[in-house]
LOSEFI-801169 format. One line per 2 residues: their letters; for each residue x, y, z of C-alpha. Coordinates in steps of 0.001 Angstrom, whole numbers, plus 524288, in hexadecimal, padded with zeros to 5 digits. Example, Ala and Ser with C-alpha at 12.3 -4.5 7.8 and 13.67 -1.06 7.14 Angstrom:
// LOSEFI-801169
as = 8300C 7EE6C 81E78 | 83566 7FBDC 81BE4
This chain:
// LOSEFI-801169
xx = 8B6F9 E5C95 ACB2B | 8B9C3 E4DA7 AC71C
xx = 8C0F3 E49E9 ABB04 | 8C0D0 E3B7E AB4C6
xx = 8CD80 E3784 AACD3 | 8CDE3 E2DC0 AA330
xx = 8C517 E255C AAAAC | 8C480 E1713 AA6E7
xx = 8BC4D E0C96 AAF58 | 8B99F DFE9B AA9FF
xx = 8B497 DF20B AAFC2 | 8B599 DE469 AAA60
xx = 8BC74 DEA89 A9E13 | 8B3B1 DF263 A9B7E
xx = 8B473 E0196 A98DC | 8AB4C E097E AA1C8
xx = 8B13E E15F1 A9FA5 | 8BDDB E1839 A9789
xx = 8C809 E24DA A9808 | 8BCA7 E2D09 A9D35
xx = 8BF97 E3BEB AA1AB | 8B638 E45A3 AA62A
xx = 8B5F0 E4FCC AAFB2 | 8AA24 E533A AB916
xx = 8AA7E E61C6 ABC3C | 8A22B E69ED AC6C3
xx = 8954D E6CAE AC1BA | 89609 E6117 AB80B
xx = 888E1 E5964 AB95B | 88A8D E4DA2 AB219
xx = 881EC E41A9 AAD3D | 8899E E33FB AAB5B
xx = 881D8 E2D4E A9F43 | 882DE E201B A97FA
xx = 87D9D E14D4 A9516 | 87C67 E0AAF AA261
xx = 888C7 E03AA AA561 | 88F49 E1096 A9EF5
xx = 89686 E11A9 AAD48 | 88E4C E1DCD AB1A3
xx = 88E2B E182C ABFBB | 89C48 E13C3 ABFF4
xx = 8A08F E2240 ABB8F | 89B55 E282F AC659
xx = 8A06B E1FC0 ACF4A | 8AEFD E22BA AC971
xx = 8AC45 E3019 ACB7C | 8AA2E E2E12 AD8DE
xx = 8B405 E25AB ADAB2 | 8AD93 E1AED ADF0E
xx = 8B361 E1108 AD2D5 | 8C14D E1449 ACDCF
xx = 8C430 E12C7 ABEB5 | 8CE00 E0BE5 AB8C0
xx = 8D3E2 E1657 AB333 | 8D291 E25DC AB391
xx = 8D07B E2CC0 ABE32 | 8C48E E3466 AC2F6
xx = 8CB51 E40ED AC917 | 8C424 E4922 AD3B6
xx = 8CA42 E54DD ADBD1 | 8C992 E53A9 AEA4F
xx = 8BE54 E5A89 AF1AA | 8B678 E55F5 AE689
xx = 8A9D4 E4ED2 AEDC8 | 8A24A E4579 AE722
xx = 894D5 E3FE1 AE9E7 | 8913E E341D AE3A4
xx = 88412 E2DF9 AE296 | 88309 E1F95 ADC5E
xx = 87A56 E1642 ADA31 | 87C87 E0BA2 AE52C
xx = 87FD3 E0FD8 AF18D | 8820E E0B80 AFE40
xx = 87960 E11DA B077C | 87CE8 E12A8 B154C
xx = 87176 E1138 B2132 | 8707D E1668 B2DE6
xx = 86D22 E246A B2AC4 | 8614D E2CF2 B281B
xx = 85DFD E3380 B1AA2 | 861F3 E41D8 B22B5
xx = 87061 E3B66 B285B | 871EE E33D6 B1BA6
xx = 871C5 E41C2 B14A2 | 878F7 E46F0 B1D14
xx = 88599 E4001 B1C07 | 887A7 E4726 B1028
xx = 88BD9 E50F5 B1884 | 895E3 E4932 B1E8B
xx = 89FD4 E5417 B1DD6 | 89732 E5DF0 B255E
xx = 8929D E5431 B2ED7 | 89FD6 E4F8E B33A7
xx = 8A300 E5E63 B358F | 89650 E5F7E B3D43
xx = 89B25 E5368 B4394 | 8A854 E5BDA B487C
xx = 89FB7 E686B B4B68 | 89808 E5E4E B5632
xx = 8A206 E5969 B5B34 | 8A9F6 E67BE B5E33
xx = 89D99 E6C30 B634F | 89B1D E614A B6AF2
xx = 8A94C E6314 B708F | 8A493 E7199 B72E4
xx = 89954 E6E2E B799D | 8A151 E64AD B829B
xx = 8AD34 E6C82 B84E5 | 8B007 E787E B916B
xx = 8BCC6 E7D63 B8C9C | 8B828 E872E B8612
xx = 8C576 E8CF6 B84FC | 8CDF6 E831F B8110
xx = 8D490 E82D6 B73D6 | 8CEFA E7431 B71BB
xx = 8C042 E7B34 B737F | 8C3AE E84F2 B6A67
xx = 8C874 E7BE6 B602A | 8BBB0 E75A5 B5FF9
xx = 8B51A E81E5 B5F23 | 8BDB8 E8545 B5379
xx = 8BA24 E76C5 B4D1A | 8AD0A E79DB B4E70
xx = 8AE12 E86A7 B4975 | 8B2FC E8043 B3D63
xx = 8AC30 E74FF B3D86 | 89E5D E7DB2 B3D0A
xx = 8A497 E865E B3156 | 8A869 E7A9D B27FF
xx = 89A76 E7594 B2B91 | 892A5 E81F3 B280F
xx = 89AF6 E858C B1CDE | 89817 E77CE B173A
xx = 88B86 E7923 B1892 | 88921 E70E3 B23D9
xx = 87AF7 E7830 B2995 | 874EA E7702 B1BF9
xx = 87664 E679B B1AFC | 86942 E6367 B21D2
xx = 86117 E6F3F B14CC | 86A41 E6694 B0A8E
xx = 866C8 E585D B1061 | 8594E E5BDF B1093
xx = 858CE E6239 B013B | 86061 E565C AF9C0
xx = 85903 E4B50 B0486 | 84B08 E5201 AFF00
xx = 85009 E539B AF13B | 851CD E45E2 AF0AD
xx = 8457B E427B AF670 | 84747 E4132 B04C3
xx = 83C56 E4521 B0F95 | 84017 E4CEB B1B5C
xx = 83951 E4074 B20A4 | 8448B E377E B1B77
xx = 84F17 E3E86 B2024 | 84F0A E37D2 B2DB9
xx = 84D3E E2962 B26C9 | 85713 E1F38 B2766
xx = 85E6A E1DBD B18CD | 85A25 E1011 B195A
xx = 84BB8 E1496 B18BE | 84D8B E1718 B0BBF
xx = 84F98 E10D3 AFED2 | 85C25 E0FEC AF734
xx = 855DF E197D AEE2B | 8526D E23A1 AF9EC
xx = 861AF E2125 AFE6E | 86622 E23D7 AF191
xx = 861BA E317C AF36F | 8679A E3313 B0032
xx = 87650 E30D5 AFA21 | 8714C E383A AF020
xx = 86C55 E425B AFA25 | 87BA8 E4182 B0195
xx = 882B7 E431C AF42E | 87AF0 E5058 AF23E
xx = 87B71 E54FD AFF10 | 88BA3 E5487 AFEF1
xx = 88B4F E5C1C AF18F | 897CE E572F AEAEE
xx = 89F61 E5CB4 AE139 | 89B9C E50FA AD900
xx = 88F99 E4885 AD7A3 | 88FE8 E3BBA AD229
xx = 88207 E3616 AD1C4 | 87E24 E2856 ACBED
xx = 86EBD E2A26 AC7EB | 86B05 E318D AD2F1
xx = 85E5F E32B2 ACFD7 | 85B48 E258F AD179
xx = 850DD E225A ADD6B | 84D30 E3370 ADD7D
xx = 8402C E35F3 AD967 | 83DD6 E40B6 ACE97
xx = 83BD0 E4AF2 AD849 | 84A27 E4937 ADF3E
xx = 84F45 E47C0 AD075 | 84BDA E5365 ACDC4
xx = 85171 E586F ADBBC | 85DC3 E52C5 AD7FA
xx = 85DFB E5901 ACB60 | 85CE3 E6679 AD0D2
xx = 8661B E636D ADAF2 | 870BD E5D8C AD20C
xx = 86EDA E6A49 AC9EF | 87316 E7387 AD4FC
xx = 87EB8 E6BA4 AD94F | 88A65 E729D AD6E1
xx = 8929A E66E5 AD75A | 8969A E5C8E ACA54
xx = 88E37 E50CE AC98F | 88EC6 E450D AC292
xx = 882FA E3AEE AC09C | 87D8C E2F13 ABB37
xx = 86D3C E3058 AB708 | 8655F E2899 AAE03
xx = 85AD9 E3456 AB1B9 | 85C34 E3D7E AA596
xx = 8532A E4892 AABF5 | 85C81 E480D AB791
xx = 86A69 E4871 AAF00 | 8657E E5316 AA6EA
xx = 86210 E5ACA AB3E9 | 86E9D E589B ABB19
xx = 87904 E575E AB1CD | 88046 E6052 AA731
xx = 88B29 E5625 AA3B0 | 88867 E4769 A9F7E
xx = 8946C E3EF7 A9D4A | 88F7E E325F A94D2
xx = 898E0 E2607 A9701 | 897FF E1DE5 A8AAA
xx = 8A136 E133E A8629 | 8AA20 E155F A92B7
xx = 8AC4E E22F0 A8FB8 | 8A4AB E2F7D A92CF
xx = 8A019 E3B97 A8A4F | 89D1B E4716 A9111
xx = 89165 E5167 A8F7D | 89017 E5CE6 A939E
xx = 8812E E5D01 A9552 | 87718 E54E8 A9C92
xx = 870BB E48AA A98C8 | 86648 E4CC6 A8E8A
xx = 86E11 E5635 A869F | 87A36 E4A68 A87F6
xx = 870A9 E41C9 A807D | 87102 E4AB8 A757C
xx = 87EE0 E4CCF A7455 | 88162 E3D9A A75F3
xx = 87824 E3B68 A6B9F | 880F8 E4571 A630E
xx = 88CFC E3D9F A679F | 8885D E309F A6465
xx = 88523 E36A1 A567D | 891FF E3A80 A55AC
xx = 896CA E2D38 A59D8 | 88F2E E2736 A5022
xx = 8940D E2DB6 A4467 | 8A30F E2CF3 A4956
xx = 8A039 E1DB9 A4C00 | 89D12 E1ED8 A3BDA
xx = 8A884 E26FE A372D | 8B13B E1B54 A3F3A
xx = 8AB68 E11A5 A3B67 | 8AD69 E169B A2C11
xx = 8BB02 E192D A2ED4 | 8BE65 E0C87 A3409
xx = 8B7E8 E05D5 A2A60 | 8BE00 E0E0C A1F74
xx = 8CB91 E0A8B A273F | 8C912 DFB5A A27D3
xx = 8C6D4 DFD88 A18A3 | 8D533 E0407 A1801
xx = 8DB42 DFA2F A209F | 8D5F1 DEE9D A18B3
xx = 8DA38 DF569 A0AC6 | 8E838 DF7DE A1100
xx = 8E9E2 DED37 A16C1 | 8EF69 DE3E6 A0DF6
xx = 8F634 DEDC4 A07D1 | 90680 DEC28 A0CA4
xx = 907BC DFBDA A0B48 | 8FB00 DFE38 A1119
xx = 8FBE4 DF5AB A1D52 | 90232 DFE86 A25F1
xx = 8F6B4 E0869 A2277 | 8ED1D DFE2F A25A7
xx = 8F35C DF9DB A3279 | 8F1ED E08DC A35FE
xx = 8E402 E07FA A334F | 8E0FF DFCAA A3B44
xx = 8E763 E03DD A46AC | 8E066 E0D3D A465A
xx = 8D3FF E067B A4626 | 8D791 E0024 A504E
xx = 8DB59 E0C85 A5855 | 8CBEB E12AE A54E4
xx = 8C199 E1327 A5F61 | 8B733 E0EF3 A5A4F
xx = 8AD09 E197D A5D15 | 8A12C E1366 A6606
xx = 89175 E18A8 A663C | 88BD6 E15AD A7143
xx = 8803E E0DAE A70A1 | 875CD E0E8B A79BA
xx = 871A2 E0242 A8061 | 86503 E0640 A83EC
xx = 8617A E060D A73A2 | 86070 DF948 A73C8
xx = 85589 DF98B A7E89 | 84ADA DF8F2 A7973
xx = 83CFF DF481 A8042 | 82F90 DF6BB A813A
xx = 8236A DF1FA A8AB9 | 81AA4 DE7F9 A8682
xx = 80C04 DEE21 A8354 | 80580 DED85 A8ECC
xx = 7F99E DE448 A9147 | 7EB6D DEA26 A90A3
xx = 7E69D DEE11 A9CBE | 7DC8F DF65E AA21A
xx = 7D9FD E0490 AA11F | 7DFB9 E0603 AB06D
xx = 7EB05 E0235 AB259 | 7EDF8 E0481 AC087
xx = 7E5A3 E09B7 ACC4B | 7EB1C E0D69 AD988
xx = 7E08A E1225 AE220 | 7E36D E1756 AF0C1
xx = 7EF51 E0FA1 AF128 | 7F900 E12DC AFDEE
xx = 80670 E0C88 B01E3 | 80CF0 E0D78 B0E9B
xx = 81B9A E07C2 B1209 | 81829 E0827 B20E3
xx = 8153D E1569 B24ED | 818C1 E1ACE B1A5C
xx = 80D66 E1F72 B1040 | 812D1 E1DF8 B020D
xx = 80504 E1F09 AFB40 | 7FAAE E2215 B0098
xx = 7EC5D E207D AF884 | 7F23B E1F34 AE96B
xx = 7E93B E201C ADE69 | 7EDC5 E1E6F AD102
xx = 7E8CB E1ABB AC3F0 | 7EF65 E13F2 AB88A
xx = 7E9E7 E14A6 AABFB | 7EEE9 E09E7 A9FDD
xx = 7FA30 E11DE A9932 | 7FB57 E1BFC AA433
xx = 80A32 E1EB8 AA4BC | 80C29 E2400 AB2ED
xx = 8192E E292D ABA60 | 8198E E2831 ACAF8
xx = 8231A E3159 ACEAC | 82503 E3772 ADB14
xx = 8316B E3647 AE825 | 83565 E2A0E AEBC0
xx = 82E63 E22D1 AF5FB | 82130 E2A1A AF0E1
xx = 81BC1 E1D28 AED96 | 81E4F E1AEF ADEFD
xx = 823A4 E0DA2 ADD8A | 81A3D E0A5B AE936
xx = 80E58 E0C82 AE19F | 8156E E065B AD768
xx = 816BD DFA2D ADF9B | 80A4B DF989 AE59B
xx = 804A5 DFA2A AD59E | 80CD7 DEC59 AD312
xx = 8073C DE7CA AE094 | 81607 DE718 AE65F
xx = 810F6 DF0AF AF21B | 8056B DEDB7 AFCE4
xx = 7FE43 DF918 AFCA2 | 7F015 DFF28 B0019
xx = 7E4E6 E02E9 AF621 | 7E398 DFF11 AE783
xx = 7ECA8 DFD84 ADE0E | 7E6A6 DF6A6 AD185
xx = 7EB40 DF2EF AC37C | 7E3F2 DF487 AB8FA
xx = 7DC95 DEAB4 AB011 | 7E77F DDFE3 AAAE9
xx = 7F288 DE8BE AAEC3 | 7FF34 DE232 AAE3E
xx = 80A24 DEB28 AB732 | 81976 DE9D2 AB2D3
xx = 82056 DF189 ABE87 | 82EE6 DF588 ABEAE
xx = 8323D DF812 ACC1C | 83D5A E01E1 AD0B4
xx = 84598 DF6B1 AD531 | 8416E DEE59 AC845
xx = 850E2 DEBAA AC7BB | 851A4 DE5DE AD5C0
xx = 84611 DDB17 AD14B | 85172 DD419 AC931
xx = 857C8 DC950 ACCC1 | 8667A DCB56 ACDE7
xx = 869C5 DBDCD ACA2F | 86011 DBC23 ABD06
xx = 866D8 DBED9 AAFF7 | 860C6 DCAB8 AA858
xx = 85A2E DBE82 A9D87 | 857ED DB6A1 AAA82
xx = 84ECA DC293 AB0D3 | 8477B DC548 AA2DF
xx = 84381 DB6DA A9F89 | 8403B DB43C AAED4
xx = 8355C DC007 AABDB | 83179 DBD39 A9F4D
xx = 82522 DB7C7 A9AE3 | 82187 DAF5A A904E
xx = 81EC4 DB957 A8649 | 82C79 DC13B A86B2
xx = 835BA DB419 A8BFC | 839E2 DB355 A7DBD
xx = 83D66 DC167 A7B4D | 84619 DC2F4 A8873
xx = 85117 DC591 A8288 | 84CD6 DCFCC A78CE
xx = 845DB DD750 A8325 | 85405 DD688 A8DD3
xx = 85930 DDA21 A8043 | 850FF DE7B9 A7FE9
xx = 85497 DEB3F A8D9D | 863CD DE891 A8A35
xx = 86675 DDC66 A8F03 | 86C12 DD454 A84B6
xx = 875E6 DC86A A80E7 | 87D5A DC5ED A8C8E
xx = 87652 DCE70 A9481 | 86B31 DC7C3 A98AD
xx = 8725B DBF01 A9F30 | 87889 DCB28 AA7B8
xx = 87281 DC7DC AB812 | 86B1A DD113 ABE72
xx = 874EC DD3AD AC8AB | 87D28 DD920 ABE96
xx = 874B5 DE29D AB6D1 | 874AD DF202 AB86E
xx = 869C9 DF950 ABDEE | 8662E DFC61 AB069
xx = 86810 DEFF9 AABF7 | 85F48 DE9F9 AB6BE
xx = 85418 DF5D1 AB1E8 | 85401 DF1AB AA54E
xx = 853A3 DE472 AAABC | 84655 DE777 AB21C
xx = 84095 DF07C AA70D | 8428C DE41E A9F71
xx = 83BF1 DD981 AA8BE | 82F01 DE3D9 AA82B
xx = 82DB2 DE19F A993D | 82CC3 DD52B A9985
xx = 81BEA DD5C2 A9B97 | 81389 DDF85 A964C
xx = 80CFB DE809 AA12B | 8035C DF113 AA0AF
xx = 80597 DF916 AABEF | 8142A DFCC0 AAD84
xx = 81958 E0256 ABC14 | 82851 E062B ABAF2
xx = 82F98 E09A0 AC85D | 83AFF E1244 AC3A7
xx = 83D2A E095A AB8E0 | 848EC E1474 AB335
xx = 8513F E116E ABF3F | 85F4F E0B8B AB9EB
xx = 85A5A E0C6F AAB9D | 86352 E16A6 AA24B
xx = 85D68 E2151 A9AE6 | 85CD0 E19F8 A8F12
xx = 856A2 E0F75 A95B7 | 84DB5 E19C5 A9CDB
xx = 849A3 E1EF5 A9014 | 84706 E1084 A891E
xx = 83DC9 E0CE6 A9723 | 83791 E1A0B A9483
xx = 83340 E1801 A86E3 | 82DC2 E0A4C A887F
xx = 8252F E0FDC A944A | 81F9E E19A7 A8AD4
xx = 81B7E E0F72 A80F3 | 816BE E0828 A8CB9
xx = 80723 E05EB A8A75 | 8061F E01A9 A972E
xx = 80388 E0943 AA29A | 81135 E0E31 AAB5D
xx = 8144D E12D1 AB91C | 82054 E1803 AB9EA
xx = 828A6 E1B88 AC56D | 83435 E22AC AC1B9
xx = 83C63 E3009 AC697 | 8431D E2FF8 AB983
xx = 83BAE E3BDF AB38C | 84107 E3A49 AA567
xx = 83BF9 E2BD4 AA5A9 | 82E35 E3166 AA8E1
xx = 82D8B E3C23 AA102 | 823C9 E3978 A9624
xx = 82122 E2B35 A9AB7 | 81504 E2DB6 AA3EE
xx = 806B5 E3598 AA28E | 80547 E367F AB20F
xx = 80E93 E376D ABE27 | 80BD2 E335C ACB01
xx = 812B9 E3A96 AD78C | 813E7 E3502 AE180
xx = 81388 E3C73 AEDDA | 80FDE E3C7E AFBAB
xx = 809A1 E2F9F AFB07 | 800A6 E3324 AEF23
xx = 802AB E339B AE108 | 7FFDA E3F95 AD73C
xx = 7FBD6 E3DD8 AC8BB | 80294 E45F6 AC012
xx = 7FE67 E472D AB05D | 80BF3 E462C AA828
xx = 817DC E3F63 AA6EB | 8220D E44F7 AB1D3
xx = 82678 E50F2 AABA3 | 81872 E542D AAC4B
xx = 818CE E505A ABA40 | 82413 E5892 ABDEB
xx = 820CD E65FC AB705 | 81372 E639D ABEA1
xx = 817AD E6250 ACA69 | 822B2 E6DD1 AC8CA
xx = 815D9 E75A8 AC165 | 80EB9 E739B ACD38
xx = 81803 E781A AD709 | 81B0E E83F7 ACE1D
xx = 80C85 E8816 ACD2D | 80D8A E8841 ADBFC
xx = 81898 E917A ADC93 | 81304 E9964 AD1FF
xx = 80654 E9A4A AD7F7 | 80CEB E9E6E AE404
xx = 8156A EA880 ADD96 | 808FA EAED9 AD67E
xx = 801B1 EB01D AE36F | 80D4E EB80C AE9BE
xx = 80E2F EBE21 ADD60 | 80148 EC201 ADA0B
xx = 80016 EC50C AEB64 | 80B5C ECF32 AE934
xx = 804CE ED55E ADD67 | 7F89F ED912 AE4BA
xx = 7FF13 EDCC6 AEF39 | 80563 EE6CA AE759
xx = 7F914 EEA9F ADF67 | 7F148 EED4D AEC6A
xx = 7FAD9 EF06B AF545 | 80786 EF7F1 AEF4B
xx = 80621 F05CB AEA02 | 80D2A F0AFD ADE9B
xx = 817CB F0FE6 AE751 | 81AEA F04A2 AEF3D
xx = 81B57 EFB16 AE2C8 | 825F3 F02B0 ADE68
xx = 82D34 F0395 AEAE8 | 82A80 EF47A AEC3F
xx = 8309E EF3F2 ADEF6 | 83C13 EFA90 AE49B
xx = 83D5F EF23B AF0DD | 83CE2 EE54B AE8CC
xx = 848C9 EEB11 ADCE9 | 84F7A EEEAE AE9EA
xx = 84ED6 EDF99 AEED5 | 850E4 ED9D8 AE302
xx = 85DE5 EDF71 AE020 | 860DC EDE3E AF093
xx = 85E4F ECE36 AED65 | 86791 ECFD3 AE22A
xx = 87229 ED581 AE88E | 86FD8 ECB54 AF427
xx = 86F1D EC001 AEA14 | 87CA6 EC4C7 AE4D6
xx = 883D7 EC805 AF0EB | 87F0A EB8BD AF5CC
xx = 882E7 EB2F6 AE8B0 | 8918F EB7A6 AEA9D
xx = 891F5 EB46F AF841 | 88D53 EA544 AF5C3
xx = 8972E EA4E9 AE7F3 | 8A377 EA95C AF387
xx = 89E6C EA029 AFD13 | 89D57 E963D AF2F6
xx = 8AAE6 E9756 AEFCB | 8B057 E97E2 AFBC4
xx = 8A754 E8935 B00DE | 8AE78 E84F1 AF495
xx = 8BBEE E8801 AF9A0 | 8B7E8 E82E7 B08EF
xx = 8B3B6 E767F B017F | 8C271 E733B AFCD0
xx = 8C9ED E6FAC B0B07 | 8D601 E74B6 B071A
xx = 8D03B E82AA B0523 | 8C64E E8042 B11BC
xx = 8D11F E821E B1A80 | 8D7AC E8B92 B143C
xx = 8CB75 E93DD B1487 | 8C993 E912C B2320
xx = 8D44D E9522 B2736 | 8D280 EA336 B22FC
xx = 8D008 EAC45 B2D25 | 8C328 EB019 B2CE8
xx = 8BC7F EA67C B2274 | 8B201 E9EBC B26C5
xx = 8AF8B EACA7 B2F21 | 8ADC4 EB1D1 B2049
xx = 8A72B EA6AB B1B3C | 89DE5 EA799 B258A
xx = 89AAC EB5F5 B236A | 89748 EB3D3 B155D
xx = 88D36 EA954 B1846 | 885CF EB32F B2119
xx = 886F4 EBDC0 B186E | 8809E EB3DA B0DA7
xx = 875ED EB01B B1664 | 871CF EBD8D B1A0F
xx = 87264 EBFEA B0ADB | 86B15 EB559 B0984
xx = 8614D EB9F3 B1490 | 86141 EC6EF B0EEB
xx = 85ED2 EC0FF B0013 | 8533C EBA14 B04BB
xx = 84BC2 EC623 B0DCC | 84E5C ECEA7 B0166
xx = 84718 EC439 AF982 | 83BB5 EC0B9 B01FF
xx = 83AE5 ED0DD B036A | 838A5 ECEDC AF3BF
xx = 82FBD EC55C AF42B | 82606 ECD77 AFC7F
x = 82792 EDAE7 AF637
């Protein structure tokens, strides 16, 4: 499906990838991985051939389609949510485009029997077969599915893009990318802005597609869901797994062993060979034989371990102040943004230590509530701290609060107090920034560069009530994990909003969702959360399974005889192997048509196939005999279900 040849790419002198090869096949599902600045990004955007390379080539055979998500995009205006989606259709809608226009001509025309009339007939004719075989009259069922998957509202369909946040448009390009289902997707943390319930949408949905993809996560839930193939670039070059994320940890860790011990056994041997080359060397008969060794010294790669920057950061938050027993208390507290009701009566109570999660959709009111806490939102009813409560609050746009033209040292001293002005250094130091770059500007630093940044700024003070907005967006794993740990040792209390389910897991006792304008308490960290709320939805479908169940059963103990039980027995082995046969009979007809939408999709073999007498006539047929298969399938099942 795509092959990369000896790829090289470098900028400033420096190696970014060197002589990398690797092919991407169909049904390959792979997770780029590295450390930041590892040219994750910049890979993907080779592959889709939006940056060239200085040398190689990335190869890709034509008909191949590619849909490419990435991180900044330019988002065009003018358009509702519905019409925005539906451009991904572009290639159906400029046939439907024809198809109104020969029917318009239709409409307008008397000469019924002129050749020119009949041409358009025949265009039309045409025109309506290439749309239905494409699938043209199921678009409006797929728009809707992916739009609610990602968390749309029939409501927002008819909005104007520009309604929305960049976040909300991010899923709508996201939304267009999956709606044109291309052979290959290359997606740069598409997760980031979805909540954890379209996460987990995506997941499922990236786990049916039949297609290659090809993405970039720090969300290791979401890689190990979605992927079977991570490719790790380290040192400019790439090593290849063929497993997801979690299990690739293990085998890197055997790998680095590996490394390790080879990294000895050279570093013995060229020792033992400068020893050889200093004993020959002054020797006249042995200085040829030295010479030789000193070549081929110099001809050794030296074998490299990758070190991990993120081992070097290293921090902790300061013990928080006493306070009082409560922490927090939000009593009846509503906000509205115009007419629209976000929250409507709140109550909530924060207890000293309580570790608490808000999860929930976007635009539910999380970061709201989280604002109206640090008094950053007008709102009505009470919200109250607690008794010498001192609140530290990492907003999600923490990075944007930076100024651009500050030097990383510039930013830290302008927010430090008296009590840590001395130890600036040291504590930039802990969140990697050292030597030179401190004096790196703002304007320059990487989005995780700029997190670290922030994360850094909020240690300067001891708190004693902690409120983090997404604080994992733009961080790495590593960096994920480090955040994660310090939070735990945290003997403050914490609000947390986050989607990033492996950050939460273990971190929080409660979880608020919010939903519909209210908020409701959950006991647990998230996985606790989520196997209640999939418990509870279960119970209902089991309950509603026994009822029919245990419904059926006395109907048969008051109502069947012996007699008829066993001639119901009959009728049902008779249906069951009727739905088999029907099953099988549809599953050959869908595996032919399947192969022949694959031949109709290459245009060489299109019109080959359409001009054969008698094809789409064929074609046709076979649909109709698969829906009344279909139609059949599903009367001899509901007959089932009421025997």
């Amino acid at each position: 499906m795509l092959a990369v040849n000896n790829l090289s790419l470098y900028f400033g002198g420096q190696d970014i990838f060197k002589d990398i090869s690797f092919m991407v096949n169909k049904g390959d599902k792979i997770g780029l991985t590295g450390k930041n600045g590892a040219g994750k990004s910049t890979l993907l955007k080779v592959l889709a051939k939006e940056q060239s390379p200085n040398h190689g080539s990335v190869t890709i055979p034509n008909g191949i389609i590619i849909g490419y998500l990435m991180q900044d995009l330019d988002f065009e205006d003018g358009r509702t949510v519905l019409e925005e989606a539906q451009t991904a259709f572009e290639y159906l809608n400029d046939i439907e485009r024809k198809m109104n226009h020969a029917n318009q001509q239709l409409t307008e025309r008397t000469d019924y029997e002129s050749k020119g009339y009949l041409d358009i007939i025949t265009e039309f004719n045409y025109l309506e077969e290439r749309f239905r075989m494409a699938g043209g009259h199921d678009t409006a069922a797929e728009i809707s599915q992916v739009l609610i998957g990602l968390g749309f509202t029939q409501y927002d369909f008819d909005r104007q893009t520009t309604e929305f946040s960049g976040g909300w448009r991010m899923r709508i390009e996201l939304a267009k990318i999956l709606l044109k289902k291309p052979d290959l997707l290359l997606l740069d943390e598409p997760t980031n802005h979805l909540d954890i319930e379209s996460i987990i949408w995506l997941e499922r949905w990236l786990g049916n597609y039949s297609g290659a993809i090809v993405l970039v996560s720090h969300d290791r839930l979401f890689l190990d869901a979605s992927t079977n193939r991570t490719i790790e670039i380290s040192f400019s070059r790439i090593n290849d797994y063929k497993a997801s994320y979690t299990k690739y940890l293990t085998l890197r860790k055997d790998r680095i062993e590996k490394q390790v011990q080879a990294k000895k056994n050279q570093e013995k041997f060229i020792e033992d060979t400068k020893v050889l080359i200093n004993k020959f060397r002054a020797k006249k008969n042995k200085a040829a034989f030295a010479q030789t060794l000193i070549k081929k010294l110099d001809k050794l790669e030296i074998i490299q371990i990758e070190q991990e920057d993120v081992a070097r950061m290293q921090f902790a938050f300061s013990p928080s102040p006493h306070s009082g027993k409560i922490s927090l208390t939000v009593m009846d507290a509503s906000k509205s943004y115009g007419n629209l009701e976000v929250l409507n009566k709140i109550n909530l109570e924060v207890i000293r230590g309580d570790k608490i999660a808000f999860v929930g959709k976007n635009g539910e009111g999380k970061s709201t509530l989280a604002k109206m806490i640090v008094n950053e939102l007008d709102y009505d009813g009470t919200v109250k701290l607690g008794h010498q409560v001192k609140v530290g609050y990492y907003a999600q746009n923490q990075v944007e609060f930076l100024d651009d033209n500050l030097t990383v040292l510039e930013t830290i001293e302008q927010a430090a107090n008296e009590d840590v002005s001395g130890r600036v250094r040291s504590i930039l130091g802990s969140f990697l920034f050292s030597n030179d770059e401190v004096k790196k500007k703002i304007k320059v630093l990487s989005g995780g560069e700029r997190a670290r940044l922030a994360l850094c700024k909020l240690l300067l003070e001891p708190y004693n009530l902690l409120i983090m907005d997404e604080p994992t967006n733009h961080l790495d794993i590593t960096s994920k994990e480090l955040l994660k740990k310090a939070l735990m040792k945290y003997d403050g209390s914490l609000i947390v909003v986050s989607h990033d389910r492996e950050f939460l897991q273990g971190l929080t006792q409660k979880v608020y969702e919010f939903k519909n304008q209210n908020i409701k308490e959950y006991i647990g960290d998230i996985d606790m959360f989520l196997s209640e709320k999939d418990l509870e939805s279960f119970k209902q479908l089991e309950s509603s399974q026994k009822e029919q169940k245990n419904t059926k059963q006395d109907k048969s103990a008051v109502q069947l005889s012996f007699i008829e039980q066993k001639n119901q027995k009959k009728r049902v082995k008779k249906l069951k192997n009727r739905i088999g046969k029907l099953e099988k009979q549809i599953e050959d007809l869908e595996r032919s048509q399947k192969e022949i939408d694959l031949q109709l999709s290459e245009p060489e073999k299109f019109k080959e196939l359409s001009r054969q007498e008698g094809f789409f006539e064929q074609y046709e047929k076979n649909q109709n005999i698969k829906k009344e298969l279909e139609s059949e399938w599903e009367q001899a099942i509901e007959a089932l279900e009421h025997l």
